[in-house]
N, C-alpha and C positions, 0 to 999 in steps of 0.2 A: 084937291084934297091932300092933305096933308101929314105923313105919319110920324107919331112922336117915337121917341126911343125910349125905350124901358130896359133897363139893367138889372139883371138876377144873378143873385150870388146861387151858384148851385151846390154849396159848401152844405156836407150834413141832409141834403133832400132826398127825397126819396123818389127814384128815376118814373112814375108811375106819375104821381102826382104833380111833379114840376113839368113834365111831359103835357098833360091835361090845361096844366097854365098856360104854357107857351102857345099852345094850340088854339085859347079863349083870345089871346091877345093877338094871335098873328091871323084871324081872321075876322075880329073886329064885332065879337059877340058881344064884348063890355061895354061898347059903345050904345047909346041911347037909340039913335038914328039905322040901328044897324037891319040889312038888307041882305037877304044869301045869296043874290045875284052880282054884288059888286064887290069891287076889291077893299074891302076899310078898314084892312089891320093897321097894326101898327109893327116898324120894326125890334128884336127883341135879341139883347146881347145878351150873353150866357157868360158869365166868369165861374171860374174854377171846376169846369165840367169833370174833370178829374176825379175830384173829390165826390162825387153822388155816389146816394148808397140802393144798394138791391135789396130788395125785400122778400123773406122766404126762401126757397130752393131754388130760385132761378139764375144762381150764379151758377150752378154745376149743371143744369139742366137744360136749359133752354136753349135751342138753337136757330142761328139765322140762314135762311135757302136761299139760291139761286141760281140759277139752270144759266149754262153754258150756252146753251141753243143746240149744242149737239146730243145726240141719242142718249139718253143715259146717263148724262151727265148733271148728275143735280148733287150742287155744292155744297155740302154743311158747314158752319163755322160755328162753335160754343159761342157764347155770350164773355166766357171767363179770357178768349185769348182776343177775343172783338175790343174787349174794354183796353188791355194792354197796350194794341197796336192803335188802337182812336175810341175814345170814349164819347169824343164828340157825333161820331158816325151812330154810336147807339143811339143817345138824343136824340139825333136829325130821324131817325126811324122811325122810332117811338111817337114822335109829333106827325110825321110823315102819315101814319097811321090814324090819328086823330083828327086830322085833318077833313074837310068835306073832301068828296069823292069827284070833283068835277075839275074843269077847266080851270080854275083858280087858285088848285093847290099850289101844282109848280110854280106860282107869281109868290104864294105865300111866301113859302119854304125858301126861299130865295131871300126872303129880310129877315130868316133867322143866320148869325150870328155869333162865333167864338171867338174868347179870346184866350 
């Protein structure tokens, strides 16, 4: 099997919705043939991740967690200082999230794609 490459300009999108695309193409729901147990995405570059836009209050509100493994330690980061230092990281999350829930995610996720 074979995966083709698809190129999205992410210039002017809206992080929500181009999120939801990536996720259709990287695991291969567009396809005719398509099966939830196998792998039949396709891969998917992302140009000018930079540029995407937020919609509503979720630039100044939203935050991303993640625990240390030590007592107490659960990490917050805003959304407004995550985009600064990697915008691409938002992305990958966002689809990471949409993604099916099994074995196959991390394969996906892996032929998404920055440049």
């Amino acid at each position: 099997m074979e995966h083709k490459i698809h190129t999205i300009d992410a210039k002017d999108e809206i992080l929500g919705r181009l999120a939801s695309r990536v996720a259709t193409l990287l695991s291969g729901k567009h396809k005719p043939d398509f099966v939830r147990y196998k792998d039949m995405g396709d891969t998917v570059v992302i140009e000018n991740v930079n540029q995407v836009k937020i919609s509503g209050k979720k630039i100044a509100k939203k935050q991303y967690y993640h625990h240390t493994g030590y007592i107490g330690k659960l990490k917050a980061k805003p959304l407004k200082i995550l985009l600064k230092e990697n915008p691409a990281e938002v992305l990958k999350k966002a689809v990471w999230g949409m993604l099916p829930k099994n074995k196959l995610r991390a394969k996906m996720i892996k032929r998404l794609k920055f440049k």
